[in-house]
TITILUM-994967 format. One line per field, with one value per residue (C-alpha): residue number from 1; residue in one letter; x, y, z. Coordinates in Angstrom, 1 decimal. Example, Ala and Ser with C-alpha at 12.3 -4.5 7.8 and 13.67 -1.06 7.14 Angstrom:
<sites>
n = c(1:2)
res = c(A:S)
u = c(12.3:13.7)
v = c(-4.5:-1.1)
w = c(7.8:7.1)
</sites>
This chain:
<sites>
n = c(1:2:3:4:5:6:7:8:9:10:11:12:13:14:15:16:17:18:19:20:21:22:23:24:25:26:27:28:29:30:31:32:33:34:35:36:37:38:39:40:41:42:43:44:45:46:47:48:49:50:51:52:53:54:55:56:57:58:59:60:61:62:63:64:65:66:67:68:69:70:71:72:73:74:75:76:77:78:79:80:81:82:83:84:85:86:87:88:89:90:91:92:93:94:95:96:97:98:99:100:101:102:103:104:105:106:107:108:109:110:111:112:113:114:115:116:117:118:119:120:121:122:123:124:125:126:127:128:129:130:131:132:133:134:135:136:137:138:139:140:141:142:143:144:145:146:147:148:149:150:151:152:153:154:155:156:157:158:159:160:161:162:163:164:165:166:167:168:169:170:171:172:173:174:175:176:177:178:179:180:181:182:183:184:185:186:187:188:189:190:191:192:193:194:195:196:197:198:199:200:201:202:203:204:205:206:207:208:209:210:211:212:213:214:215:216:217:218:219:220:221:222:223:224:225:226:227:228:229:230:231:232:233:234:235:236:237:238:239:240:241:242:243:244:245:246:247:248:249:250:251:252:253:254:255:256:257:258:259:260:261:262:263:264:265:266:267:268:269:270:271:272:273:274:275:276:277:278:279:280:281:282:283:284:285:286:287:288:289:290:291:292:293:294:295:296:297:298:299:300:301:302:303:304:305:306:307:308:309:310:311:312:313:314:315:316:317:318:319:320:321:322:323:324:325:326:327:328:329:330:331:332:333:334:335:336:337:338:339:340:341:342:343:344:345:346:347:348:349:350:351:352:353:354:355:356:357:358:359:360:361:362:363)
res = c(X:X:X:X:X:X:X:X:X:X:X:X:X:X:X:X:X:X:X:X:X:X:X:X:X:X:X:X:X:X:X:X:X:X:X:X:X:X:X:X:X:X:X:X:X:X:X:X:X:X:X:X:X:X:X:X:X:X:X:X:X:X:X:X:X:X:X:X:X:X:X:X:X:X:X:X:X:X:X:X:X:X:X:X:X:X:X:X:X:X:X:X:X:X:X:X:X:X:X:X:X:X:X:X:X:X:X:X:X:X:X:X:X:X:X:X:X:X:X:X:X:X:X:X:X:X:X:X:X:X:X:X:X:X:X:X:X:X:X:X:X:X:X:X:X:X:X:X:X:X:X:X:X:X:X:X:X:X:X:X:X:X:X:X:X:X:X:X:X:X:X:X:X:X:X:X:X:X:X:X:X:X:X:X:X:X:X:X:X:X:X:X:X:X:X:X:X:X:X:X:X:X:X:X:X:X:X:X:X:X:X:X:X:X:X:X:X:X:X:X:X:X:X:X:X:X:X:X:X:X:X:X:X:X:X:X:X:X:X:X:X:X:X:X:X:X:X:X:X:X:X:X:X:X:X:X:X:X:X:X:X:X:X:X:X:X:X:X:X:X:X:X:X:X:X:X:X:X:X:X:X:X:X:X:X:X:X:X:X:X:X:X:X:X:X:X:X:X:X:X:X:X:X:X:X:X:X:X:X:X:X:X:X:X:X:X:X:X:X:X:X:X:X:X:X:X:X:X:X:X:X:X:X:X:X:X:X:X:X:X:X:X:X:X:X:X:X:X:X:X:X:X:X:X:X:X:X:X:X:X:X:X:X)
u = c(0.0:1.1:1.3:1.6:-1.9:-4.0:-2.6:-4.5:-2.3:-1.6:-3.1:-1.5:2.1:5.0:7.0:9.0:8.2:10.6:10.6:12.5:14.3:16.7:15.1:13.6:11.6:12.2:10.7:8.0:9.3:7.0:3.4:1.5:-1.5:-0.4:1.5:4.5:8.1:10.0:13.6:14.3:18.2:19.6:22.0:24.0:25.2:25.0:23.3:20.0:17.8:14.2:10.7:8.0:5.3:1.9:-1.2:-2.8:-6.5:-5.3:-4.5:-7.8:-6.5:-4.9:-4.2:-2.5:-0.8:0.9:1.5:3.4:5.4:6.5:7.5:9.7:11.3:12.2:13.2:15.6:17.6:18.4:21.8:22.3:24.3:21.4:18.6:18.0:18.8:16.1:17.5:14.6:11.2:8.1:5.1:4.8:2.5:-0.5:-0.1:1.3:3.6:7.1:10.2:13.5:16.1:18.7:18.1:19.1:20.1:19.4:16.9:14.6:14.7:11.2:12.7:15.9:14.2:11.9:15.1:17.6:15.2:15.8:19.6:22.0:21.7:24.9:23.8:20.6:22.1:25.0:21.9:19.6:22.0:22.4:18.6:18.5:21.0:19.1:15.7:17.6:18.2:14.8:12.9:15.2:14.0:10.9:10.1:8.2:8.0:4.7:5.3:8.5:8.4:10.7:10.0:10.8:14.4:17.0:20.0:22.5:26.2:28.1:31.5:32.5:30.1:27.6:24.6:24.5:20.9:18.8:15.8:12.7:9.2:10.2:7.4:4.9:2.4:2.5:1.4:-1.5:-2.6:-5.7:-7.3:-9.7:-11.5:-10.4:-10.9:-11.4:-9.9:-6.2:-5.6:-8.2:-8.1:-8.1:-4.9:-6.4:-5.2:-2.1:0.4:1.0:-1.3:1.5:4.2:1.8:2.7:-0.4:-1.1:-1.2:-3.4:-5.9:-5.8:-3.6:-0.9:2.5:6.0:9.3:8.3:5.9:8.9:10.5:7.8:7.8:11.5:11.0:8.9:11.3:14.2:11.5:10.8:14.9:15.4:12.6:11.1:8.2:6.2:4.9:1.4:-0.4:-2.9:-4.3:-6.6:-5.0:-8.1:-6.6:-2.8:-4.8:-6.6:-3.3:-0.9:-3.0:-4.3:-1.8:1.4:3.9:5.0:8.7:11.5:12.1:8.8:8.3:12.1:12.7:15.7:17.3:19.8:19.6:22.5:21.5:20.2:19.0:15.2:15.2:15.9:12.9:10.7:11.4:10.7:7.6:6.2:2.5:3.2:6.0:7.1:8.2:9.9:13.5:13.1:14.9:16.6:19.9:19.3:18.3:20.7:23.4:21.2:22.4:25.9:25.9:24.4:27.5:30.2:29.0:30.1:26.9:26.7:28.8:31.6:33.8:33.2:33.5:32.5:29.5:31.4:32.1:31.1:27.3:27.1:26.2:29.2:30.8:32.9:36.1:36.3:34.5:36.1:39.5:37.3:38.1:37.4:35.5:39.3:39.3:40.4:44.0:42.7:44.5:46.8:45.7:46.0:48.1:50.7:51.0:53.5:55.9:55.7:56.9:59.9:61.2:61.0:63.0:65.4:66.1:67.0:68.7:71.0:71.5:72.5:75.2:76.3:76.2:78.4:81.1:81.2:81.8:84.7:86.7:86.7)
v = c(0.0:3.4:5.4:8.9:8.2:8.5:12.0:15.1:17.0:20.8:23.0:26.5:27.5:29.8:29.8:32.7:34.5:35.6:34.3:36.2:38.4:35.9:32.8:32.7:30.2:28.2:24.6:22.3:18.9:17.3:17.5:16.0:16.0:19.1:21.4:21.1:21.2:23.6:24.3:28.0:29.6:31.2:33.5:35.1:31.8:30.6:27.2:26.0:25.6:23.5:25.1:23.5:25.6:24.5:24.6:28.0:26.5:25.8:29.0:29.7:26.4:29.0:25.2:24.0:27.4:27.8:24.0:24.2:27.4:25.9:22.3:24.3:26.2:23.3:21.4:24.5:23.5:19.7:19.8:15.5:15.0:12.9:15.4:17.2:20.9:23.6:27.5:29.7:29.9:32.4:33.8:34.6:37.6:35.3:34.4:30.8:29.5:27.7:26.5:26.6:23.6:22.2:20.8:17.3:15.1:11.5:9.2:8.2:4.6:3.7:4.9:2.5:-0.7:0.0:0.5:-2.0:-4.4:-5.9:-4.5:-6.0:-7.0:-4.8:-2.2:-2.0:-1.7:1.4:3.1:2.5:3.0:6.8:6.8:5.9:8.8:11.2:10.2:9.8:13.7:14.7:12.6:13.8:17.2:16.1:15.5:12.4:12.0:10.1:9.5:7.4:5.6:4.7:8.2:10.1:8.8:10.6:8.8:11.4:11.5:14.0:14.6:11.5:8.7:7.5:5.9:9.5:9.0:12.6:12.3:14.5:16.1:15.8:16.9:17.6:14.6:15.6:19.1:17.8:15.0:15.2:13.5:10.7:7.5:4.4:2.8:6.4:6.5:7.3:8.9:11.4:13.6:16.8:15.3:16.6:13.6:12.8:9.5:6.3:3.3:0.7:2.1:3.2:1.5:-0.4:2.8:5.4:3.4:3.1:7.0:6.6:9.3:8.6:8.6:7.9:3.9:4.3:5.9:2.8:0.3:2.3:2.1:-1.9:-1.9:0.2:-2.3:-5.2:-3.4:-2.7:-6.6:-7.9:-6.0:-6.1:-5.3:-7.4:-7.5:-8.7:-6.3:-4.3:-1.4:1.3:0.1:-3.7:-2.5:-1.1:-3.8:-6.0:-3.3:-3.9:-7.2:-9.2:-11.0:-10.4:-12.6:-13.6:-13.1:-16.2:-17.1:-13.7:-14.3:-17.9:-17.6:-15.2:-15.3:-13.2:-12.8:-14.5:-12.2:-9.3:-11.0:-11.0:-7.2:-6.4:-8.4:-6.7:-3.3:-4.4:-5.4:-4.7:-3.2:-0.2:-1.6:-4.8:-2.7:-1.0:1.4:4.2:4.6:4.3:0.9:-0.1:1.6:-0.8:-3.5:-3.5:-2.9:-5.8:-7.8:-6.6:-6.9:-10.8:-11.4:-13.0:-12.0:-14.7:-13.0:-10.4:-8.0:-4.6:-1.9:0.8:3.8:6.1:9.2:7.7:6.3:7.5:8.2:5.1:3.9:4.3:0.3:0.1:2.9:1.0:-1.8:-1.2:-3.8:-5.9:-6.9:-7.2:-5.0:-5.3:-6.3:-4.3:-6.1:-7.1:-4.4:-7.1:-7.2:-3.3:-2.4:-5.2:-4.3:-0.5:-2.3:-4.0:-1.1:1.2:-1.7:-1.5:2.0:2.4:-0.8:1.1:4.4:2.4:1.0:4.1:5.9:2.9:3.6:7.1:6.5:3.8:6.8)
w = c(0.0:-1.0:2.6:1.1:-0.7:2.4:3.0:0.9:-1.1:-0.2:-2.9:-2.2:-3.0:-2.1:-4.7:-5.4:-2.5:0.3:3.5:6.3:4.1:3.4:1.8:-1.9:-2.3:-5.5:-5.6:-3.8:-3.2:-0.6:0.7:3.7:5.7:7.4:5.1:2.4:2.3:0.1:-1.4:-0.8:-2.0:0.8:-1.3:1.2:2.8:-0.5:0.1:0.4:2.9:3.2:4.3:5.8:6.1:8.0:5.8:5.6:6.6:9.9:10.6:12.8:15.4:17.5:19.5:16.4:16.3:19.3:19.0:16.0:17.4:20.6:18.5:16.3:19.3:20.7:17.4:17.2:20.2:19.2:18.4:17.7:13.8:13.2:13.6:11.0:11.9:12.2:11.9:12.2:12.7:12.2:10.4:6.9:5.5:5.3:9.2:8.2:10.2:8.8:9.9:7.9:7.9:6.2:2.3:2.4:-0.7:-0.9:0.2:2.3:4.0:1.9:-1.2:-0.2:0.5:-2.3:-4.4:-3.6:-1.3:1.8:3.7:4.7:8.6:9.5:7.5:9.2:12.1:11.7:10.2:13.0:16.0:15.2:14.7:18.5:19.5:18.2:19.2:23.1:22.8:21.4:24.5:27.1:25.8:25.8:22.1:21.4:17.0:17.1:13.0:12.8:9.4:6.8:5.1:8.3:8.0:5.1:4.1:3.3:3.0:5.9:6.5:4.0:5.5:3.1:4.8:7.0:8.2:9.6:11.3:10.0:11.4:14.5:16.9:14.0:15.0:18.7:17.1:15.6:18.3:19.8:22.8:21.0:22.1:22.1:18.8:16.8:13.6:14.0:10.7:9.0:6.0:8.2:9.5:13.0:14.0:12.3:12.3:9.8:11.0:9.6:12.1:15.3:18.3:20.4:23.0:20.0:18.2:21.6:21.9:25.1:26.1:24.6:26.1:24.4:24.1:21.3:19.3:20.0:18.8:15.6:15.2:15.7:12.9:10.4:11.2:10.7:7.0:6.3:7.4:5.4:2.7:4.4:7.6:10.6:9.8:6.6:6.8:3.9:5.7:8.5:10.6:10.2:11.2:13.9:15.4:14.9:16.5:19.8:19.6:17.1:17.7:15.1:12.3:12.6:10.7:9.9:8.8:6.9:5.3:5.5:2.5:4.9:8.0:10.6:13.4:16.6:19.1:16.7:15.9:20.1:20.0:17.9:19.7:22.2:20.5:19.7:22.8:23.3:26.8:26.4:30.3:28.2:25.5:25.7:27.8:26.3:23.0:24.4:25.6:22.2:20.6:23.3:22.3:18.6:19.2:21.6:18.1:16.5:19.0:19.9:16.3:15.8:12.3:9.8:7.6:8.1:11.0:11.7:14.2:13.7:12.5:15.8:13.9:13.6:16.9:20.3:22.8:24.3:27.1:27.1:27.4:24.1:21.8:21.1:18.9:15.4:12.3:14.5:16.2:20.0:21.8:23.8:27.5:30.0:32.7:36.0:38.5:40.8:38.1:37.8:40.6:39.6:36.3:37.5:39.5:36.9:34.3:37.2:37.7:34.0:33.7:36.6:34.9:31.9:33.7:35.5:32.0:30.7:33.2:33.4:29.7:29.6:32.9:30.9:28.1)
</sites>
């Protein structure tokens, strides 16, 4: 099923007008439920920047609004690689609000799969691990995404990594959630009520409050998709992912890609993520994120190993940063061995001095 189909398509349009008197606005690339994205030239920076402007008929939701305002405000201070930055937000002349970011190149993670098909089990994981580091900093500040799919998450290339993935929209579905019933439709044409049935976690889909544990359920079911080529669920309707999300168990990976092989330990993992209870789940995205490395580092995956790239990966201990190429790392001598080890290296240079001076008496 096509998931940007079930999402209206924005009918107004900014381009060529100025934004901030420092942004042109020169191309749409992306609409949704709640707005559109544009490519603006930022010419005294020279670069360009991205738009995303919230639709103009929302502008009497003064709850949308101020929503929207204080999202963007706090979007501005993540700071994680893998966020994709926000610069400024405001008004424009018609009252509607927009945010400027940076313009990214690539693709998304839907566009990928679709693409090349299911990934590669290690590459799943480097691109996921710095998912989780930026989606730690976003729900320690209080930011839950509420809309993590595959086409939430760009692949880009930064500072010479290719597979550079940047996190979008965050905070825009917790702008436009509302308190519903149990059971009401999750995703409407308004987009009052806006998320991606396929990728909701059990408690979203009830109506329930959200904490950072639904972001994890969806990310569960975006490395199911990388892994697979295909989701959890066989389900055709948003209302059937619904009623499965809460009440179905989901299909495994070996039986959804019986040619495939999975590393030990890594099927367990997104189980876990997609616990029907979030008390079950990982509990934060740092534990998941630890959770994959650990995958990794058990060299449970046959073939050549090597380490997540340290530039895409959330700080480590000190104990873990000297792994490189999958290689162990040198262990450290016992601490009991230590002071001999410092009394024979004294009694060696004190030998050599004598040596030394006998030498330079003979002379």
């Amino acid at each position: 099923m096509d998931r940007s189909a079930i999402l209206p398509a924005v009918s107004d349009s900014y381009v060529g007008q100025d934004v901030a008197g420092q942004f042109r606005i020169v191309q749409r690339i992306g609409t949704g439920g709640m707005g559109a994205v544009y490519k603006a030239e930022q010419p005294e920076m020279n670069r360009f920047v991205a738009i995303k402007i919230l639709h103009s008929k929302y502008l009497a939701r003064t709850d949308l609004v101020s929503r929207f305002r204080r999202e963007a405000r706090a979007m501005s201070h993540l700071s994680h690689p893998n966020t994709a930055r926000v610069f400024l937000y405001g008004q424009l002349e018609d009252q509607s609000c927009y945010f400027v970011m940076e313009y990214l190149e690539g693709r998304n993670l839907a566009q990928v799969v679709r693409a090349e098909g299911p990934m590669d089990p290690l590459r799943a994981i480097n691109i996921m691990v710095p998912v989780c580091g930026a989606l730690e900093e976003a729900h320690q500040a209080g930011i839950i995404h509420r809309d993590l799919k595959p086409e939430n998450i760009f692949l880009t290339s930064q500072g010479g990594i290719t597979d550079f993935p940047k996190v979008l929209d965050f905070g825009l579905a917790k702008v436009t959630e509302r308190q519903m019933r149990p059971g009401s439709l999750i995703l409407t044409q308004e987009g009052m009520v806006f998320g991606t049935p396929e990728f909701m976690s059990p408690e979203q889909a009830r109506g329930e409050a959200l904490d950072g544990r639904s972001d994890i359920y969806s990310l569960g079911i975006i490395m199911y998709e990388l892994l697979t080529g295909k989701l959890p669920f066989d389900a055709r309707q948003p209302m059937d992912f619904i009623n499965m999300h809460i009440n179905q168990p989901p299909i495994s990976l070996a039986e959804r890609a019986p040619d495939r092989e999975f590393p030990r330990g890594l099927e367990e993992a997104l189980m876990r993520c997609l616990a029907k209870a979030p008390a079950d789940r990982y509990q934060t995205a740092a534990e998941l994120a630890q959770a994959l490395r650990d995958v990794v580092r058990g060299k449970l995956i046959t073939g050549v190993m090597r380490s997540i790239p340290s530039q895409s990966q959330p700080s480590a201990e000190p104990s873990e940063r000297g792994s490189r190429g999958g290689a162990e790392p040198i262990p450290a001598p016992p601490m009991s061995m230590m002071p001999w080890m410092f009394f024979g290296a004294g009694v060696v240079l004190a030998l050599a001095g004598v040596v030394a001076l006998a030498v330079a008496f003979l002379r």
